[in-house]
C-alpha positions as CSV (number, residue, x, y, z in Angstrom):
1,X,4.6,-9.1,-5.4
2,X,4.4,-5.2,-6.3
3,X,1.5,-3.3,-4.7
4,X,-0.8,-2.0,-7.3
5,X,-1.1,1.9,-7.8
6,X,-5.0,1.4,-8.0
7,X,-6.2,0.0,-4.2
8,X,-7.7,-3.7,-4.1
9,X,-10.6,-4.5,-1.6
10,X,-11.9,-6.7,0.2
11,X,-14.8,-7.9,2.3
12,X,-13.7,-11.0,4.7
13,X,-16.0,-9.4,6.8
14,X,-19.6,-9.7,4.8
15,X,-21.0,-5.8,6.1
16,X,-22.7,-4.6,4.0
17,X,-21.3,-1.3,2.9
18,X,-17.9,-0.3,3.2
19,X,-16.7,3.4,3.5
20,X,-13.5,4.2,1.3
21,X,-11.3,7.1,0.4
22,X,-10.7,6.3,-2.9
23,X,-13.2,6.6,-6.1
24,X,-11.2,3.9,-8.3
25,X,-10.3,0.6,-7.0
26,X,-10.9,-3.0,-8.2
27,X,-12.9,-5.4,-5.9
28,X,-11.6,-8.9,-4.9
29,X,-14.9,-9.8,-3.0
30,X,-12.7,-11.7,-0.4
31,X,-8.7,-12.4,0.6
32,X,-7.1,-14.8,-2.0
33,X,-7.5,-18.1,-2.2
34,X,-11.6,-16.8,-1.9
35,X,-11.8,-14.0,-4.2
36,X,-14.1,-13.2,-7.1
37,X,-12.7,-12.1,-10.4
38,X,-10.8,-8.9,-9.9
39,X,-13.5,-6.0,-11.3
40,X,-12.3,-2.6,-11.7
41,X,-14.7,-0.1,-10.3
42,X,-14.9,3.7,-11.1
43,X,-17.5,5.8,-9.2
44,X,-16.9,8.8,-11.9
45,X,-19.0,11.5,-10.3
46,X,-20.9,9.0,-7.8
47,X,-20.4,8.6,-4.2
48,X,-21.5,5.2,-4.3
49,X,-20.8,2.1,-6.1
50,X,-22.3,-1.6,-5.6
51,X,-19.7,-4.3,-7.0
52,X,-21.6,-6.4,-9.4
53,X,-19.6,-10.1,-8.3
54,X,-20.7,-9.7,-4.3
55,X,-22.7,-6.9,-4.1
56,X,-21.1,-4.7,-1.3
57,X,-21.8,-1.2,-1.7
58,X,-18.9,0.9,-1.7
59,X,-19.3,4.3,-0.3
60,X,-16.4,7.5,-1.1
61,X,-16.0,9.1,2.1
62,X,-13.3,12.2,1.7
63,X,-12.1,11.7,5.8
64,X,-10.6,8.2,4.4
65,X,-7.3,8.0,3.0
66,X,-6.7,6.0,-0.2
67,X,-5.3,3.1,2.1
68,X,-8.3,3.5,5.0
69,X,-11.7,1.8,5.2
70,X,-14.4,1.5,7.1
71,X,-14.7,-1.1,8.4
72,X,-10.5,-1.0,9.0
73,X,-8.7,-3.9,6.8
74,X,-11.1,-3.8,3.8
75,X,-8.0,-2.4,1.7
76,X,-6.2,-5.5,0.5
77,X,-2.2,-5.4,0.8
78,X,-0.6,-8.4,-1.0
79,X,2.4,-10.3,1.3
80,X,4.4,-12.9,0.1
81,X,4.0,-16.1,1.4
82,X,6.8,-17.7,3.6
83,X,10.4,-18.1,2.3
84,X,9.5,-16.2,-1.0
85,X,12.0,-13.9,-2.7
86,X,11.5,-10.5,-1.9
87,X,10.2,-8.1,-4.5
């Protein structure tokens, strides 16, 4: 499975807030096979964002790259499952 140019997030972790370096992204709520519907979010000239499915607030921090979070492992990298083809 191709990564996506925009970043998907997560929150397996339940905090609260999550600190990003990115202003676009689509929220998953939590790792597949637990995720909400995949919402596109756009903070346009905010620094914040709440996602409207699980309610995290998303917070654009410009110290974060577009694959860093904080907490760490909030940005969601697909993997292929075991034995499947290679992209």
């Amino acid at each position: 499975m191709a990564q996506s140019l925009v970043p998907h997030l997560v929150n397996d972790k339940g905090v609260d807030r999550i600190k990003i370096g990115v202003k676009e992204f689509q929220c998953m709520g939590a790792a597949p096979p637990h995720d909400h519907p995949h919402v596109y979010l756009d903070m346009g000239d905010e620094t914040q964002i709440v996602c409207p499915y699980c309610s995290t607030l998303f917070l654009h921090d410009h110290a974060l790259k577009a694959t860093e979070s904080d907490p760490p492992s909030c940005v969601y990298v697909a993997t292929s499952p075991p034995g499947a083809p290679a992209a």
